[in-house]
KEROZA-817695 format. One line per field, with one value per residue: x, y, z of N, C-alpha, C, CB in turn; residue in three letters. Coordinates in steps of 0.02 Angstrom, whole numbers, always signed. Glycine has a CB too. Layout:
n_c1 X:...
n_c2 Y:...
n_c3 Z:...
ca_c1 X:...
ca_c2 Y:...
ca_c3 Z:...
c_c1 X:...
c_c2 Y:...
c_c3 Z:...
cb_c1 X:...
cb_c2 Y:...
cb_c3 Z:...
res ALA:...
***
This chain:
n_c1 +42:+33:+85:+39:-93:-114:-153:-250:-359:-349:-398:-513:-572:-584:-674:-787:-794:-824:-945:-1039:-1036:-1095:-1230:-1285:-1274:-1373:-1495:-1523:-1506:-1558:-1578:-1546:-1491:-1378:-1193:-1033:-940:-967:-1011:-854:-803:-853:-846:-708:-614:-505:-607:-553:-550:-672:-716:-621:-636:-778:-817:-968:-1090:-1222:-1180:-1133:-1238:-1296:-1202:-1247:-1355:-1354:-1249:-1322:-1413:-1364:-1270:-1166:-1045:-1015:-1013:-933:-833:-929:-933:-934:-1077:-1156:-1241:-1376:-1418:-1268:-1231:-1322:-1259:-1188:-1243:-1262:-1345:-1397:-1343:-1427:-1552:-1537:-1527:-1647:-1759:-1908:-2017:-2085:-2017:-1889:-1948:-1968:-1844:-1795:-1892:-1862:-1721:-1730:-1808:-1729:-1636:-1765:-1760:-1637:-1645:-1748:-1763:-1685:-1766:-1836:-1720:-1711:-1817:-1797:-1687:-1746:-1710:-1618:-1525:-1436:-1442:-1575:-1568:-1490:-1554:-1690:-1624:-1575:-1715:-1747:-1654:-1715:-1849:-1791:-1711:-1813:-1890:-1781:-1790:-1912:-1930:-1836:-1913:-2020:-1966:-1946:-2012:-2193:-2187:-2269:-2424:-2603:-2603:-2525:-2424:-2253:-2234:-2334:-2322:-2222:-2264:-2319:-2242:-2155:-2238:-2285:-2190:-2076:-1970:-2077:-2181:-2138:-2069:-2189:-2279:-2159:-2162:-2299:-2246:-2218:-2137:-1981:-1955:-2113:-2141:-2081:-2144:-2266:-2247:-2201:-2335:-2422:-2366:-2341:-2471:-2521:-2422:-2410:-2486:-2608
n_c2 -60:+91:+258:+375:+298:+278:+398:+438:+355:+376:+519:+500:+425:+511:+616:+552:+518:+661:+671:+587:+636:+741:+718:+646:+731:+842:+751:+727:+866:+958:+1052:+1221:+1189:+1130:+1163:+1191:+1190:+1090:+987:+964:+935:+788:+741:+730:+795:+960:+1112:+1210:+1123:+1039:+1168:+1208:+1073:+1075:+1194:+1283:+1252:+1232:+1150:+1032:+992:+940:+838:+749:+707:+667:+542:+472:+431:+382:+258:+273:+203:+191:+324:+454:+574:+692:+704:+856:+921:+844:+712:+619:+495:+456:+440:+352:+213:+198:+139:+4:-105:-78:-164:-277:-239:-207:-318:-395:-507:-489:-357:-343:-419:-337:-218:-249:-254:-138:-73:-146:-99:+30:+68:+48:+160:+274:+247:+266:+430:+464:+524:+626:+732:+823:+921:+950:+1026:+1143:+1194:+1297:+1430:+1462:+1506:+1435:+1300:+1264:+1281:+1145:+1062:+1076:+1036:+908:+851:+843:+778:+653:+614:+629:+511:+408:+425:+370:+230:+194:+196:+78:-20:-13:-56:-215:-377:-411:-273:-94:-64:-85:+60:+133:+276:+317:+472:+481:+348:+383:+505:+433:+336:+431:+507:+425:+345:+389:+504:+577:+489:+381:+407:+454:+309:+253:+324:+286:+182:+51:-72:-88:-180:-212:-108:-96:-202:-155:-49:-111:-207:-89:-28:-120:-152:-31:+15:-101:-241:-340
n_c3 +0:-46:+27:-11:-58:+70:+158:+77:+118:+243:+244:+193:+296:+405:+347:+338:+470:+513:+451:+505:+637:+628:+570:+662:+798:+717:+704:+828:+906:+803:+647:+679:+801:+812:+803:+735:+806:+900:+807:+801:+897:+925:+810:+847:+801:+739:+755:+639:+548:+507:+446:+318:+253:+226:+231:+254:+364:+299:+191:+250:+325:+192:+140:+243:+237:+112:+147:+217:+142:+54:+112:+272:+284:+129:+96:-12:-29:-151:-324:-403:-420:-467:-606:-571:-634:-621:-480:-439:-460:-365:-279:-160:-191:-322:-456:-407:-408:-550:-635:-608:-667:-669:-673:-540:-485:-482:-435:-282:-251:-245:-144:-26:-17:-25:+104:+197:+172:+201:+324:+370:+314:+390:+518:+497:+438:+539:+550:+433:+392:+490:+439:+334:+348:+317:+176:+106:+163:+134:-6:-39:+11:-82:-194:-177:-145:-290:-334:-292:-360:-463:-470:-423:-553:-649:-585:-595:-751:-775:-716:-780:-883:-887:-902:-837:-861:-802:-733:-809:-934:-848:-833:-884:-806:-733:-641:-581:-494:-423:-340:-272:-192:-100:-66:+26:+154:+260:+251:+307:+411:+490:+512:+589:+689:+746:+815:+713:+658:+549:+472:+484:+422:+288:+233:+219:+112:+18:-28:-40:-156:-240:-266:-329:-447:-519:-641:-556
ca_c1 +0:+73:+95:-24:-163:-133:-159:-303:-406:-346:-437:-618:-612:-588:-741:-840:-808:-845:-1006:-1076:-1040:-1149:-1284:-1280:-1308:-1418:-1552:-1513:-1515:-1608:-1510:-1520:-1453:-1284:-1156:-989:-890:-1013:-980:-783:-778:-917:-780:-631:-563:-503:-643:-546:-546:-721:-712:-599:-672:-843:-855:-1017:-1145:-1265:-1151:-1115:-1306:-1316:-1160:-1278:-1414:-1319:-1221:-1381:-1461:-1297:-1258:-1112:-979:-1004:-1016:-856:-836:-970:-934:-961:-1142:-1148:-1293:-1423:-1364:-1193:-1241:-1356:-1218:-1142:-1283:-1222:-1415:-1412:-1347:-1457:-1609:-1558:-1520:-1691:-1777:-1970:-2064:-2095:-1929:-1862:-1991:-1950:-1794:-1779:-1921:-1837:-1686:-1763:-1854:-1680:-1631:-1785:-1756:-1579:-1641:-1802:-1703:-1651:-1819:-1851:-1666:-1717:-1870:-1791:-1646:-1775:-1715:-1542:-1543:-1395:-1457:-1635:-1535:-1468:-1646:-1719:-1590:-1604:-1777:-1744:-1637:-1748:-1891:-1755:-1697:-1868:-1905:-1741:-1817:-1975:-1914:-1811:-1961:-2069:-1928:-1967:-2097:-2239:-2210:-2303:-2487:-2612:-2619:-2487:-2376:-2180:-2232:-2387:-2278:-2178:-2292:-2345:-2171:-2134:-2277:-2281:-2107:-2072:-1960:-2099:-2213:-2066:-2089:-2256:-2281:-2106:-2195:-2339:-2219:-2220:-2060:-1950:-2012:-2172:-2152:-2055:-2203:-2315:-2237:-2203:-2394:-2441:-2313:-2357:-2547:-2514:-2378:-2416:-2554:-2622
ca_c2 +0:+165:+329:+417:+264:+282:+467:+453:+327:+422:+567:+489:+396:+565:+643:+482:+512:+693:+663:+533:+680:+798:+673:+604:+797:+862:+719:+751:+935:+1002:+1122:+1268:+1170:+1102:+1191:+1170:+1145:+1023:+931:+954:+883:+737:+694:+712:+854:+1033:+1146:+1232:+1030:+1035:+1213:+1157:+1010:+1077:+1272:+1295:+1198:+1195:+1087:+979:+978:+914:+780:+712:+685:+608:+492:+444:+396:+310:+228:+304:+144:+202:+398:+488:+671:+699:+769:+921:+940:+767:+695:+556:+424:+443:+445:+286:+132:+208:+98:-98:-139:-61:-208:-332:-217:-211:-396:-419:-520:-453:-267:-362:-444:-260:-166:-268:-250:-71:-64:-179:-62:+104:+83:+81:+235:+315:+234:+331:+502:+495:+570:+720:+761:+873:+983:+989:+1069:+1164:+1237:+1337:+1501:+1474:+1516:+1367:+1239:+1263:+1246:+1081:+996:+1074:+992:+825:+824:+857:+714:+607:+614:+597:+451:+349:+417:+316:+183:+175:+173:+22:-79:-32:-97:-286:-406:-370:-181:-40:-84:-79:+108:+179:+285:+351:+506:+439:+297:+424:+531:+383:+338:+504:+523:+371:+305:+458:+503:+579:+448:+313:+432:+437:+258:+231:+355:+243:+110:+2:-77:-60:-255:-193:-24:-127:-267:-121:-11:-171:-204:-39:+13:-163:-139:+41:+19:-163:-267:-391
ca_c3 +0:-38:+76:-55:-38:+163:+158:+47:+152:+303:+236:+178:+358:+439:+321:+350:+542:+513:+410:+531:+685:+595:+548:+742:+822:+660:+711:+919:+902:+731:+630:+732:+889:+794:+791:+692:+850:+930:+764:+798:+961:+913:+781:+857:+753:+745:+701:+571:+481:+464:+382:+266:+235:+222:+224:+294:+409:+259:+154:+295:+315:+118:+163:+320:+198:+70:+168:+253:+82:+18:+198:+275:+247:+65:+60:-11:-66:-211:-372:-430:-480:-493:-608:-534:-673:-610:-412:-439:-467:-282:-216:-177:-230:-386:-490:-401:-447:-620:-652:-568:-723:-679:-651:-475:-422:-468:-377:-224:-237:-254:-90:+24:-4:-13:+157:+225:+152:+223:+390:+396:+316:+411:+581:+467:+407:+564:+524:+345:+394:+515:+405:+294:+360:+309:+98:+76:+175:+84:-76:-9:+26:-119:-225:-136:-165:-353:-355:-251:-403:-529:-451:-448:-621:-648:-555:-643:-813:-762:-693:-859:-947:-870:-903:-882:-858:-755:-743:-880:-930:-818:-912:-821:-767:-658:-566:-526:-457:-344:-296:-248:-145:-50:-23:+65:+222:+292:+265:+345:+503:+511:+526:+641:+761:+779:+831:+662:+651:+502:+429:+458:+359:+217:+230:+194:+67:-39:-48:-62:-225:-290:-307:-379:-490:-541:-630:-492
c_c1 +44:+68:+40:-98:-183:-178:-246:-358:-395:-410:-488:-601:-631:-664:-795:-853:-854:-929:-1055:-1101:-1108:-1233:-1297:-1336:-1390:-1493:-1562:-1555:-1555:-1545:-1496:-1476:-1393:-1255:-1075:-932:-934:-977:-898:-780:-821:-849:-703:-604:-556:-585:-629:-549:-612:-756:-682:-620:-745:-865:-905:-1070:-1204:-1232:-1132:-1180:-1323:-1262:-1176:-1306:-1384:-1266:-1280:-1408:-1393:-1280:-1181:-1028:-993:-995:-924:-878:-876:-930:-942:-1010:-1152:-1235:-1330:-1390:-1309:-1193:-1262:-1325:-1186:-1190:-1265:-1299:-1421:-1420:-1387:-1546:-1586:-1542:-1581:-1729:-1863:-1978:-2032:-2033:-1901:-1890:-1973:-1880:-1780:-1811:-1878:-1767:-1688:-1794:-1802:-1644:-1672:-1768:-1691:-1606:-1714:-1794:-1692:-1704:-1828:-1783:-1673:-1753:-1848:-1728:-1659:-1738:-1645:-1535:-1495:-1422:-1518:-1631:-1529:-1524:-1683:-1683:-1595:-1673:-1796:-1741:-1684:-1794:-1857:-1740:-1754:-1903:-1874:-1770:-1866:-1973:-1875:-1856:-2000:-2029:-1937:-2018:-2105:-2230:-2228:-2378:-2519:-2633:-2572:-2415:-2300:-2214:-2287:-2368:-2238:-2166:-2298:-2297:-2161:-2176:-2286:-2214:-2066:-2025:-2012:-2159:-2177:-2111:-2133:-2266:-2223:-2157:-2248:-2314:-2223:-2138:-2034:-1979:-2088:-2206:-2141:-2116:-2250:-2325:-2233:-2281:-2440:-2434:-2348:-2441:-2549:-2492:-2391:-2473:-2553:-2591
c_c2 +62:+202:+371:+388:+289:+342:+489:+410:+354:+495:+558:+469:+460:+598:+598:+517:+570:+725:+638:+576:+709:+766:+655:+687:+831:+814:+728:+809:+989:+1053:+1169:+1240:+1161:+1164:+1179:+1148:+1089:+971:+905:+897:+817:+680:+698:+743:+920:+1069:+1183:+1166:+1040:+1105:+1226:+1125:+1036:+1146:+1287:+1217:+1181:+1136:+1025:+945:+924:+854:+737:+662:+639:+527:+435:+390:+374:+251:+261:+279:+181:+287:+427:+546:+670:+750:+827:+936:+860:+743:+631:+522:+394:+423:+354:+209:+150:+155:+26:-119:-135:-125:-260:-289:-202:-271:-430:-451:-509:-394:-287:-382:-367:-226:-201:-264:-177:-66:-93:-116:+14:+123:+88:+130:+262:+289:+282:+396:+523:+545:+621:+772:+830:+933:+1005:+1043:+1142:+1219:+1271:+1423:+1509:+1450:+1459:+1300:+1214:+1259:+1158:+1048:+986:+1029:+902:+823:+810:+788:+654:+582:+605:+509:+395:+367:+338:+227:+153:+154:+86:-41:-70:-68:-198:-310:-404:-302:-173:-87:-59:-2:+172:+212:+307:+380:+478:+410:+322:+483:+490:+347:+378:+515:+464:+345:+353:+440:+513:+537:+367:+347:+436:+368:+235:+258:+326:+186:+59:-9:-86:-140:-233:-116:-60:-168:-204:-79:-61:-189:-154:-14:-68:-147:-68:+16:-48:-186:-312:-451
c_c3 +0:+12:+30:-31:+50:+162:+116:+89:+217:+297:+219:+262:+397:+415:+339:+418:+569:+502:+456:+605:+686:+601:+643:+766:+793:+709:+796:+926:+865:+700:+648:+784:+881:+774:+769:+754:+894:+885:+785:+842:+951:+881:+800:+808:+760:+726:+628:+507:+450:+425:+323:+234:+183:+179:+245:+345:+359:+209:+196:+318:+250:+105:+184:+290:+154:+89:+187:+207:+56:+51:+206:+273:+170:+62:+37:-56:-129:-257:-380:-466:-526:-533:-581:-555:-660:-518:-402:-450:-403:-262:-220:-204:-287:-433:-480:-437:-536:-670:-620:-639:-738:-660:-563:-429:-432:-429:-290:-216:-220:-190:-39:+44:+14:+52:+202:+204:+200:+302:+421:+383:+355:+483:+566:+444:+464:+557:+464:+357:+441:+499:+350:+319:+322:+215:+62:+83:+131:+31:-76:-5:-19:-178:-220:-161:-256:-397:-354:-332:-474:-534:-463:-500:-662:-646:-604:-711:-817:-754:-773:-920:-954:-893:-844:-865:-800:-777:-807:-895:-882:-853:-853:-790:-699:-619:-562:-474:-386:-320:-244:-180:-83:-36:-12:+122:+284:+319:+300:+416:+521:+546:+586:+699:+785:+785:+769:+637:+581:+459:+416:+374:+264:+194:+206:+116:+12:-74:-80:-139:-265:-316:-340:-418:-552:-572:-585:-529
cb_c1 -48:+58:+193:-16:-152:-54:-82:-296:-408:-255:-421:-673:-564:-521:-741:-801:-740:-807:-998:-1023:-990:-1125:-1254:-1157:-1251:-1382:-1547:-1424:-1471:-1697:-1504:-1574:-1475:-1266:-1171:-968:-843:-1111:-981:-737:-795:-1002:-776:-609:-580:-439:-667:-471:-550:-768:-704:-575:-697:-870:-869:-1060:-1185:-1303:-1087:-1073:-1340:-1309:-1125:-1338:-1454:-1276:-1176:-1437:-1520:-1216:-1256:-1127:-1002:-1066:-1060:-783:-745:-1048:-956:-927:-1108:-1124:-1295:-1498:-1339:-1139:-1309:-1399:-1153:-1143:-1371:-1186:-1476:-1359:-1303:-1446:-1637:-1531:-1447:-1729:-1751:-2018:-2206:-2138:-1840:-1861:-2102:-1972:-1761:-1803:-1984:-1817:-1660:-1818:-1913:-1648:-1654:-1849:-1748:-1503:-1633:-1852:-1630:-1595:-1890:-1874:-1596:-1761:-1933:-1800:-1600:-1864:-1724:-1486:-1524:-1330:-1466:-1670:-1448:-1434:-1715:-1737:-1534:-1608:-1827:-1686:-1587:-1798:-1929:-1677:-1679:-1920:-1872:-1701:-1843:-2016:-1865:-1777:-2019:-2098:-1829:-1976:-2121:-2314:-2275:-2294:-2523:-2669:-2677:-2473:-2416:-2111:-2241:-2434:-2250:-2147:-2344:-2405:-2116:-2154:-2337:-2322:-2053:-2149:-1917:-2096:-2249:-1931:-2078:-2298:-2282:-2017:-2218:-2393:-2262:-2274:-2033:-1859:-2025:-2193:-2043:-1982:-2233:-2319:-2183:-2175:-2414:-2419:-2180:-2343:-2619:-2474:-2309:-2405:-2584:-2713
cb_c2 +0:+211:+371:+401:+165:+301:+496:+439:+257:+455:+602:+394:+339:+609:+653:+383:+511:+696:+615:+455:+727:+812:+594:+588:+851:+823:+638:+780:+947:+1069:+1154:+1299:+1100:+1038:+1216:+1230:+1198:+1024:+961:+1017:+917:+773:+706:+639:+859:+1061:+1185:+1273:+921:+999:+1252:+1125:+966:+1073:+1295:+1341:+1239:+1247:+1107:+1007:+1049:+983:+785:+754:+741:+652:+514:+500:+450:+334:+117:+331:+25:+168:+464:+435:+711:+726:+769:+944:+1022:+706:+703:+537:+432:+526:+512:+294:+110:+301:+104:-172:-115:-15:-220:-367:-144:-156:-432:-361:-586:-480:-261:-414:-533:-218:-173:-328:-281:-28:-89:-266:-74:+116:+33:+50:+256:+330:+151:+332:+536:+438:+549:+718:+702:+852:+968:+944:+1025:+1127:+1212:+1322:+1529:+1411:+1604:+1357:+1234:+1304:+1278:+1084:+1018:+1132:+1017:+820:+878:+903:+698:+647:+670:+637:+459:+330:+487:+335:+204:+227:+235:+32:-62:+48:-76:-297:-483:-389:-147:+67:-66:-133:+91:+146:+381:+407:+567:+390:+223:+434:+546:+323:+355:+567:+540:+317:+248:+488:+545:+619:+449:+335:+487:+439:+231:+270:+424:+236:+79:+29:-137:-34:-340:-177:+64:-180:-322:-82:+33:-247:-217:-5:+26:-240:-142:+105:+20:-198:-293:-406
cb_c3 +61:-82:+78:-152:-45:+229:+112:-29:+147:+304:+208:+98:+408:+424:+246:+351:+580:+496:+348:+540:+677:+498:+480:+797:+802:+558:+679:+949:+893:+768:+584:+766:+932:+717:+827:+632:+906:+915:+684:+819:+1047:+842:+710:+855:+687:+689:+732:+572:+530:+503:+394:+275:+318:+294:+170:+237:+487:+219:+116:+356:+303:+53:+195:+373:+159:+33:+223:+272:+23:+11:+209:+325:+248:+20:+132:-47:-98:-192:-400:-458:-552:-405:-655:-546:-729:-636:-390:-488:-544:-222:-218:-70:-216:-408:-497:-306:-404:-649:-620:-513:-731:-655:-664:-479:-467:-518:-398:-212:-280:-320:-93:-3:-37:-60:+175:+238:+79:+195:+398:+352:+233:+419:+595:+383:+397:+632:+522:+276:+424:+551:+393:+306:+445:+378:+65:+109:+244:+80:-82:+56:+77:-125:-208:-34:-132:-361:-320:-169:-393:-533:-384:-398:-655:-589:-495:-650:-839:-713:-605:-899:-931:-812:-929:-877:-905:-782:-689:-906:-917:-759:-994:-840:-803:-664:-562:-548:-489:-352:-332:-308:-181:-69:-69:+94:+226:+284:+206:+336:+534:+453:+466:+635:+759:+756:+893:+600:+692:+519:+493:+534:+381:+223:+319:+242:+78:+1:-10:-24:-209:-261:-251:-367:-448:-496:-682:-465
res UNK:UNK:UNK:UNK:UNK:UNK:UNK:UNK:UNK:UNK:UNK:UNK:UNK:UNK:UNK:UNK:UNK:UNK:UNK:UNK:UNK:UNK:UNK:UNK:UNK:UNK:UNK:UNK:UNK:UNK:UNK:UNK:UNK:UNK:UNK:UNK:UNK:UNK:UNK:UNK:UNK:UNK:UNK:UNK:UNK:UNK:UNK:UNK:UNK:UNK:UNK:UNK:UNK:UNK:UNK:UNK:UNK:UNK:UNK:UNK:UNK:UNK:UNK:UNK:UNK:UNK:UNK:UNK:UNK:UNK:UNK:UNK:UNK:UNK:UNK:UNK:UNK:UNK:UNK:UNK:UNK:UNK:UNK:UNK:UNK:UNK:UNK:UNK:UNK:UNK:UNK:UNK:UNK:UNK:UNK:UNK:UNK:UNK:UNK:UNK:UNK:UNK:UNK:UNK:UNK:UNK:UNK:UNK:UNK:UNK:UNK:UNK:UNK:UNK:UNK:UNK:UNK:UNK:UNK:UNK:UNK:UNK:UNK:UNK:UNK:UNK:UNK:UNK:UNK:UNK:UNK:UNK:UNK:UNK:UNK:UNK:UNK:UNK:UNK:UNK:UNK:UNK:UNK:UNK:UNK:UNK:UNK:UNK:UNK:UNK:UNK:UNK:UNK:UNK:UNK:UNK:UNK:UNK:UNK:UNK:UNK:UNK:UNK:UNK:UNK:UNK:UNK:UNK:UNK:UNK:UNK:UNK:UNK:UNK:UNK:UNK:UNK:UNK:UNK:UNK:UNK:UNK:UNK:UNK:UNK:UNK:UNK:UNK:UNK:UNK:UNK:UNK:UNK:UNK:UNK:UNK:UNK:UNK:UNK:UNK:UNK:UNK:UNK:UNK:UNK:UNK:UNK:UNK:UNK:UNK:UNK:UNK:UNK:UNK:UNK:UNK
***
């Protein structure tokens, strides 16, 4: 192993550790409550590291999120304006949802995994909401959400590509309205908060997206 490789996995573990800080407090605290040296000391670093690193608390905000929805063993420094297409093979599921050989084994595949996603970014939902005042961070969410609907466009096109398809008459944009709207963070938290454990949520959303999306 080189002195370069060291140095380079030295520095994602550090961002990882940093990322995971943020994300920890963020869901504790809300975004007003964190503050950039909270984060420091959380991770075990200077504060000037994670200004560096970061530059503000809203990009470290839009890091939280993204690690969250990648898992945080996988997140590493994002592109620059990175598009969906290119974001979407980061996920270890990906290839099993697109070697899935029906609509249905794909759609379950993509659910089973997606409900852990929302299970991590559902924790952040109250800082998202709560970092409206601040004109970056509100960049940051609105973007995310951009993606989010790009992403199970993505999705959707993939499953209509299978036998048999989307149901009879459902065209993209529609199942991806009803993606969007139901396999939600905030609809994860809803249901967590009435105690429904994470099998149960998955056991639900699977039934749910299948009788939409699917013929019977």
């Amino acid at each position: 192993m080189t002195t370069t490789g060291t140095r380079a996995e030295r520095t994602l573990a550090t961002r990882r550790r940093m990322v995971k800080a943020a994300y920890d407090l963020f869901r504790a605290n809300g975004y007003l409550g964190t503050t950039i040296s909270a984060v420091a000391a959380e991770a075990g670093v200077a504060v000037p590291t994670i200004y560096y690193t970061f530059s503000t608390k809203a990009a470290l905000l839009g890091e939280a999120l993204g690690a969250a929805i990648m898992g945080f063993d996988r997140w590493r420094e994002p592109p620059p304006d990175p598009a969906v297409a290119a974001l979407l093979p980061w996920h270890q599921w990906w290839a099993d949802f697109q070697a899935a050989p029906t609509s249905g084994d794909a759609l379950r595949v993509f659910i089973e995994y997606g409900t852990g996603i929302l299970q991590r970014v559902g924790p952040l939902v109250p800082a998202m909401r709560g970092s409206a005042g601040d004109p970056d961070a509100a960049g940051f969410v609105e973007m995310n959400e951009e993606r989010r609907i790009e992403s199970y466009r993505e999705v959707v096109k993939i499953v209509a590509g299978k036998p048999p398809g989307l149901g009879h008459g459902l065209t993209i944009q529609a199942a991806t309205d009803i993606l969007a709207a139901l396999l939600s963070a905030d609809v994860y938290q809803g249901l967590s908060a009435r105690s429904w454990s994470h099998a149960r949520c998955t056991r639900f959303f699977q039934q749910l997206l299948a009788s939409q999306l699917l013929d019977p």
